[in-house]
C-alpha positions, 0 to 999 in steps of 0.5 A: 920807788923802791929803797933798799937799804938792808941790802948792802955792797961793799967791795971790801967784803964777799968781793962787793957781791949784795950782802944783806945789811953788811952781814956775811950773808949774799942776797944770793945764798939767802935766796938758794936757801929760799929756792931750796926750802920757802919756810921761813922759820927754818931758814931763820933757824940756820941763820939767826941773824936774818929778819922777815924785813931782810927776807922781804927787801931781798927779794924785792930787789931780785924782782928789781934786778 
C-alpha cells in the first residue's frame, strides 16, 4: 500500500484542497504545470521549494485518486 505522506490536507489552508507537504502548493497546480510543461527542472525552477519525492508522491496519488 501506497502512503503518501508528502501530500497533505488541511482545511485551514487552500480550503482543505491536497497541498504538497503543507506548502502553498496544490497537488493540482503541481500537476497543470506538469501537463503544461514535463520538464522537471523548469518546474522546479519556478517553484524552488519542490523535490523529485514531492514530484513522484503527487502523481501517485492522482493515479490513486
Amino acid at each position: 500500500m501506497t502512503t503518501f505522506d508528502r501530500i497533505t490536507s488541511d482545511p485551514a489552508l487552500l480550503n482543505g484542497q491536497p497541498c504538497i507537504r503543507g506548502l502553498r502548493l496544490t497537488v493540482r497546480l503541481v500537476l497543470e504545470a506538469l501537463a503544461t510543461s514535463p520538464d522537471r527542472g523548469e518546474i522546479r525552477l519556478g517553484y524552488p521549494e519542490l523535490e523529485d519525492k514531492d514530484i513522484r508522491k503527487e502523481l501517485e496519488y492522482a493515479a490513486a485518486t
